[in-house]
C-alpha positions in Angstrom: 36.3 -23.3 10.1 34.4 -26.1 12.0 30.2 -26.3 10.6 28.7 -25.6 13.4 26.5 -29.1 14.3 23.0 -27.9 14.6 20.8 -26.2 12.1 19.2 -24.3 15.4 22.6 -22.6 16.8 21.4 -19.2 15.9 18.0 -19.1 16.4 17.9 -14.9 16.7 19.7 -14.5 13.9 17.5 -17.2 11.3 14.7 -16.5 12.7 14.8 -12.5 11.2 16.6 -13.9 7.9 14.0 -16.2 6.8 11.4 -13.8 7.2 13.6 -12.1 4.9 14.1 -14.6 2.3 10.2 -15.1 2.7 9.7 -11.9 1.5 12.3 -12.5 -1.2 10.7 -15.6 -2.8 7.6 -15.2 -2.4 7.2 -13.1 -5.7 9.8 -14.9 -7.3 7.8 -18.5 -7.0 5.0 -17.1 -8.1 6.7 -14.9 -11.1 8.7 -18.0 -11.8 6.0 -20.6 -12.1 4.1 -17.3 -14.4 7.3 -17.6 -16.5 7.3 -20.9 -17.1 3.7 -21.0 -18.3 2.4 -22.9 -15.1 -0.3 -22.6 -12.4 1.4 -20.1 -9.6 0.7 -23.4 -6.9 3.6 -25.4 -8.8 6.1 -22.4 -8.0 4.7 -22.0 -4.2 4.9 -26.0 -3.9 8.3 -25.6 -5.4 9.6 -23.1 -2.6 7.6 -25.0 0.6 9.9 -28.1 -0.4 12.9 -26.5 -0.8 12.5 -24.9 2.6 11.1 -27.6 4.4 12.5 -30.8 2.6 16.3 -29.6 1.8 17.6 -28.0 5.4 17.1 -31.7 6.9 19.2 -33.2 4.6 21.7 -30.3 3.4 24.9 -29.3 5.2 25.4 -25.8 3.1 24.6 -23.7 6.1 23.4 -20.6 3.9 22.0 -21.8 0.9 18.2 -21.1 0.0 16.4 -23.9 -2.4 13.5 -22.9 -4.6 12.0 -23.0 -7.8 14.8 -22.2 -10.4 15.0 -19.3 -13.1 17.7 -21.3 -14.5 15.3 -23.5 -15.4 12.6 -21.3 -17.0 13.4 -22.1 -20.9 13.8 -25.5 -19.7 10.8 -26.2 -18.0 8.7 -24.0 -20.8 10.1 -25.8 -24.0 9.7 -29.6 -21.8 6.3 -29.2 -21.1 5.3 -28.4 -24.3 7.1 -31.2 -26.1 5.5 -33.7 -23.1 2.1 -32.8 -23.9 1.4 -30.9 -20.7 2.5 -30.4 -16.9 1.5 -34.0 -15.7 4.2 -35.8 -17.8 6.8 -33.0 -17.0 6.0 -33.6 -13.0 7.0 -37.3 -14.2 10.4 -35.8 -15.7 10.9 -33.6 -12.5 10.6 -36.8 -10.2 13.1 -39.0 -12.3 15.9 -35.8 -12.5 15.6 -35.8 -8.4 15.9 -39.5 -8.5 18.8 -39.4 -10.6 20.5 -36.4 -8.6 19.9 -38.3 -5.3 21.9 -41.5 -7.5 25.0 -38.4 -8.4 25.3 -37.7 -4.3 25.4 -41.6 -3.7 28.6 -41.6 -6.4 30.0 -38.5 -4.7 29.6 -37.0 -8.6 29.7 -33.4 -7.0 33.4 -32.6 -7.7 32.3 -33.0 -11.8 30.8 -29.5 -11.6 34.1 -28.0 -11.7 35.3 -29.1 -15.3 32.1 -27.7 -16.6 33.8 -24.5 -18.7 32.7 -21.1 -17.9 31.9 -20.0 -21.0 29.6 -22.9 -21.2 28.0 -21.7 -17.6 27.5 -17.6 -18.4 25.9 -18.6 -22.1 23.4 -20.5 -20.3 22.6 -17.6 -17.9 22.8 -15.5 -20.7 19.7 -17.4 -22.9 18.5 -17.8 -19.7 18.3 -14.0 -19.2 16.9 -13.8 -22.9 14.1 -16.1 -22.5 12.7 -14.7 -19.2 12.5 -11.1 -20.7 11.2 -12.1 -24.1 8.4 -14.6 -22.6 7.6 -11.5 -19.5 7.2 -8.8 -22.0 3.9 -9.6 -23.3 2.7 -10.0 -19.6 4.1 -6.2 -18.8 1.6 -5.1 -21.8 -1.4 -7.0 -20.4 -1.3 -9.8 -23.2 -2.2 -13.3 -22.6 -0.4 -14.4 -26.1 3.2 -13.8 -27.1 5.1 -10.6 -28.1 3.3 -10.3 -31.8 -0.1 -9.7 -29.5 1.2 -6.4 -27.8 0.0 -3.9 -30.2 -3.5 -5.5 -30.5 -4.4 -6.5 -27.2 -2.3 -4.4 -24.9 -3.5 -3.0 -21.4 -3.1 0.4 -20.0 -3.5 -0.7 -16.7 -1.2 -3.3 -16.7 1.3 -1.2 -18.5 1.2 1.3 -15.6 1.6 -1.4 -13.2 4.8 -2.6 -14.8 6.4 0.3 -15.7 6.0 2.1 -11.5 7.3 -1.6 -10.5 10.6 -1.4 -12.7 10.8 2.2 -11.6 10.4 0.8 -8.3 13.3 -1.6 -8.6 15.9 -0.2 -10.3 15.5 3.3 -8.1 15.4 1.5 -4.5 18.8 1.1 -4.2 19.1 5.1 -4.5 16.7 5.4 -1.4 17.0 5.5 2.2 14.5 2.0 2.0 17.5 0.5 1.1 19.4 0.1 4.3 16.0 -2.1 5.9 17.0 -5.8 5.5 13.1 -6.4 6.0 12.3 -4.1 3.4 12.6 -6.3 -0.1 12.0 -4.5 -3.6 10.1 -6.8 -4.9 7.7 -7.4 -2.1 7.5 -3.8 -2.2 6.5 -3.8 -5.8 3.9 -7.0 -5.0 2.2 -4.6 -2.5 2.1 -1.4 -4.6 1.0 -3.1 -7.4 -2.0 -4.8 -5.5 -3.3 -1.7 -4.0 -2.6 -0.1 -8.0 -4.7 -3.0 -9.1 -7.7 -2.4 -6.5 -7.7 1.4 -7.2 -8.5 0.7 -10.9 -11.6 -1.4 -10.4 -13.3 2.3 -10.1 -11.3 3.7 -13.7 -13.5 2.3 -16.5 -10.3 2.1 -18.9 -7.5 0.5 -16.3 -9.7 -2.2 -14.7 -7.6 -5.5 -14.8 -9.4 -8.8 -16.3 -9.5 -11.9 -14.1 -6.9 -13.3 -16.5 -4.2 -10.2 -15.2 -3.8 -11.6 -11.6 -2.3 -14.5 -9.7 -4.7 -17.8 -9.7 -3.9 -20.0 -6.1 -6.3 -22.2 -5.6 -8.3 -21.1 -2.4 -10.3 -23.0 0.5 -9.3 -26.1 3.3 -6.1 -27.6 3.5 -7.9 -30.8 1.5 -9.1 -28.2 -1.5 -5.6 -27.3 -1.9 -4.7 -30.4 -1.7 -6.8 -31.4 -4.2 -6.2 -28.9 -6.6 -2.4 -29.4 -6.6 -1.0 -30.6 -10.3 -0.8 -34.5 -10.1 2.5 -36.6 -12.2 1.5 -39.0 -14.3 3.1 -41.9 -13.6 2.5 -43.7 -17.1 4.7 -41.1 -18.6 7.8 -42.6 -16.4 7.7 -45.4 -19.3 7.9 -42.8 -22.0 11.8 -42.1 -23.7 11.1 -38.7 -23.9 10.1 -38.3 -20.2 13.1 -39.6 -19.3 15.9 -38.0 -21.5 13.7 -34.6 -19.9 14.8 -36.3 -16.7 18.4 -36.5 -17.4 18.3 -32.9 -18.7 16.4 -31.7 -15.7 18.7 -33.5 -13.6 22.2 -32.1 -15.0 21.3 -28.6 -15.6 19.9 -28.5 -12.1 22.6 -30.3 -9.9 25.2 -27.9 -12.5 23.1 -24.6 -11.4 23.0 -25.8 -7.1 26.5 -26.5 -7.1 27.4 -23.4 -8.5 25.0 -21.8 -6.4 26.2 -23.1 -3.0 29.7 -22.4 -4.1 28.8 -18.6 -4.9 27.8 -18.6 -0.9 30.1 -20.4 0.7 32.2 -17.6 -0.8 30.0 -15.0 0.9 29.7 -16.7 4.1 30.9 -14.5 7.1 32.4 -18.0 8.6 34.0 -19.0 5.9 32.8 -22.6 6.1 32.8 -25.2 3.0 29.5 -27.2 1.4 30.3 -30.9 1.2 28.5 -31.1 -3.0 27.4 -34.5 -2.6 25.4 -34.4 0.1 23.6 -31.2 -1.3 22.7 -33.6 -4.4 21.3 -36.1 -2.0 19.3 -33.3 -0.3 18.3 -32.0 -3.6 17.5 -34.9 -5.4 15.1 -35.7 -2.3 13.5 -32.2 -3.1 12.9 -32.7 -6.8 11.3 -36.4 -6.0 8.9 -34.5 -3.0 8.2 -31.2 -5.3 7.9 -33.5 -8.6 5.1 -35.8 -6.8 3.4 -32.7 -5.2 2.8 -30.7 -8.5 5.6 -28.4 -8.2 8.2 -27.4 -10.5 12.1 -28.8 -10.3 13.7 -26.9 -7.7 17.9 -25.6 -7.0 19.9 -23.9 -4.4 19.3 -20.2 -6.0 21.6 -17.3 -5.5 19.1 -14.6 -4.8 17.3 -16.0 -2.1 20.8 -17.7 -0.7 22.0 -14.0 -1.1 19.3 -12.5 0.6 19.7 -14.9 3.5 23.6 -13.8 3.5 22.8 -10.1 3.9 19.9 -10.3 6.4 22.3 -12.2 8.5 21.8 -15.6 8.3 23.8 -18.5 10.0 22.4 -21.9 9.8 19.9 -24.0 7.6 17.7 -22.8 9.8 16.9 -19.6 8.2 15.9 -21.4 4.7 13.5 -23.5 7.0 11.6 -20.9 8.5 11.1 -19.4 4.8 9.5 -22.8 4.2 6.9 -22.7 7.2 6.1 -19.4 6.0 5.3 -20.1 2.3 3.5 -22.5 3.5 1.2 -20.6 6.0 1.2 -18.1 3.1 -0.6 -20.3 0.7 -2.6 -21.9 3.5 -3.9 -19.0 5.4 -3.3 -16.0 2.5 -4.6 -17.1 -0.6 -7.3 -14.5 -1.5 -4.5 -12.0 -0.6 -2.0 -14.0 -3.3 -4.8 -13.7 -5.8 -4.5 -10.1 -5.9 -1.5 -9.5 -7.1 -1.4 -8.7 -10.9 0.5 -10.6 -12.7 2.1 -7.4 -14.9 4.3 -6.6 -11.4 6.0 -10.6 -11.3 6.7 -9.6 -14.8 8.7 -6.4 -13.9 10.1 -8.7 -11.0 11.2 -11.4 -13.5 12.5 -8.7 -16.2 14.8 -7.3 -13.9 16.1 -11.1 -12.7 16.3 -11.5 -16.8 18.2 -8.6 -17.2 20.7 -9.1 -14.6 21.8 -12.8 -16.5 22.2 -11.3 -19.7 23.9 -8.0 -19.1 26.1 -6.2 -22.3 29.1 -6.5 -20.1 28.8 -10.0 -20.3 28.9 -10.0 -24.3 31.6 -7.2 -24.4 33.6 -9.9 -21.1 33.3 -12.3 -23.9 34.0 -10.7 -27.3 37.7 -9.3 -25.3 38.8 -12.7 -24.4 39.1 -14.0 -28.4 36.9 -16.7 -30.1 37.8 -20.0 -28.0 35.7 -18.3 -25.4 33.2 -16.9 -27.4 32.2 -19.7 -29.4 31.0 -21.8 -26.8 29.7 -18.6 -25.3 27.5 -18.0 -28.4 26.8 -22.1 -29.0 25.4 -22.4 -26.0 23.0 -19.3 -26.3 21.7 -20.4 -29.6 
């Protein structure tokens, strides 16, 4: 069917789904950026690009960019070999360079040979890494999952364990049918009250170090506080093949993304890939020199958009504005969300990549799909 030409055709309709995917990835930014052992503000800067960089340049009419859990383990094991986040925001501004330089060569119809077993391993040690790193954050523990039984938190625990309650029930309640309604907002807002409640209980009080840190104050403090790239790093071999990595995975992960939707759209219309790459590959420059982290078209908030009845690129805009009045205008209120709840968030998004019928999927269809299944996991 013929795209329709303007990103502001449905204005009714976008305007109620990006509230919607708002709500959606708000948490997830901010759980993501947790995950990957960044400050919150890199995941934030992350989802403001994508919303207000990508829909300019972007013909997929549904698809919602953001900070990537695809590119959790990633961004965790690069940052650590790189000697910190300002050499990594190097990395991230080379992959979008790079991906802008795939769109130019009309590279996009490559993401098809890439073999499926290859594709559900990754989402699989994707899955794996997110719940194994959130874990210790569901206790209360700032180190890793040998630091549970010593330092764990009762009042973190509580908070985690109502959240995944929480998510995994909501689809049995009546809740369910409110497209404005989002679990994991939900769970954000339950969790903060939770949190505020035990200041007065003695033994649940939450440290400083068990919430959300956005930097707060005038649009120049925030401004000023944002992660900064180091651009002597962009001479560094390592920095670069982190580039290249960055730059593959994530054009692999968007085109398979904005497939997925383009499957789901109500219109049936078709995403030209190359001219995503471009508009991506502008978004991971932008995000890169702002301090944020690598961003992708991502299925759950693309999803989200789909079911709250989304038509045009305008929807993922107006999730952009609103991060961005959100971080602007609602820091203190960010900074009370404990940080056990974005666990619970991320566990369930961990859990949903590496589900046992994805194994058992594998294990039936014999060892030429297995192995690369398993090799790519390990």
């Amino acid at each position: 069917m013929h795209h329709h030409p303007s990103m502001f055709g449905y204005p009714k309709e976008d305007l109620v789904a990006g509230l919607v995917v708002f709500l959606v990835a708000l948490p997830l930014c901010l759980g993501i950026a947790v995950a990957c052992g960044v400050p919150p503000v890199s995941g934030l800067v992350a989802g403001i690009v994508g919303g207000l960089v990508v829909p300019f340049i972007s013909r997929a009419p549904l698809s919602v960019t953001g900070p990537a859990a695809g590119l959790t383990s990633i961004v965790l094991v690069e940052v650590q070999q790189l000697g910190g986040l300002a050499p990594f925001l190097a990395a991230v501004m080379i992959a979008g360079g790079l991906q802008f330089g795939f769109g130019v060569l009309r590279m996009g119809r490559f993401a098809t040979l890439v073999p499926s077993a290859v594709i559900k391993g990754m989402l699989a040690a994707i899955g794996i890494t997110i719940v194994w790193k959130q874990l210790p954050v569901a206790f209360g523990v700032t180190g890793g999952l040998g630091d549970i039984a010593g330092q764990l938190h009762t009042g973190a625990i509580l908070i985690a364990a109502l959240s995944l309650v929480i998510l995994y029930g909501w689809k049995h309640t009546p809740l369910a049918k409110l497209k404005l309604l989002s679990p994991a907002l939900v769970v954000v807002v339950v969790a903060s009250a939770l949190g505020a409640w035990f200041k007065r209980l003695p033994g649940l009080t939450l440290a400083g170090t068990h919430y959300v840190n956005v930097p707060l104050g005038s649009i120049e403090t925030l401004y000023g506080a944002l992660p900064r790239p180091d651009f002597v790093a962009l001479g560094t071999p390592a920095v670069w093949m982190a580039g290249v990595t960055i730059a593959i995975v994530a054009s692999i992960e968007t085109l398979l993304s904005v497939q997925a939707v383009d499957r789901l759209d109500p219109l049936k219309r078709q995403s030209p890939p190359d001219r995503e790459l471009l508009a991506q590959g502008t978004a991971n420059l932008v995000s890169g020199f702002f301090g944020g982290l690598p961003v992708t078209a991502v299925i759950v908030r693309s999803g989200a958009n789909v079911a709250a009845g989304g038509r045009e690129r305008m929807s993922a805009l107006v999730h952009g504005v609103l991060l961005l009045v959100a971080v602007v205008l609602a820091g203190t209120l960010l900074n009370t969300i404990p940080l056990a709840c974005l666990a619970a968030v991320l566990i369930q998004v961990g859990l949903n990549l590496c589900k046992p019928a994805l194994f058992t999927t594998q294990v039936k269809l014999g060892l030429t799909q297995l192995l690369p299944f398993a090799f790519t996991i390990g």
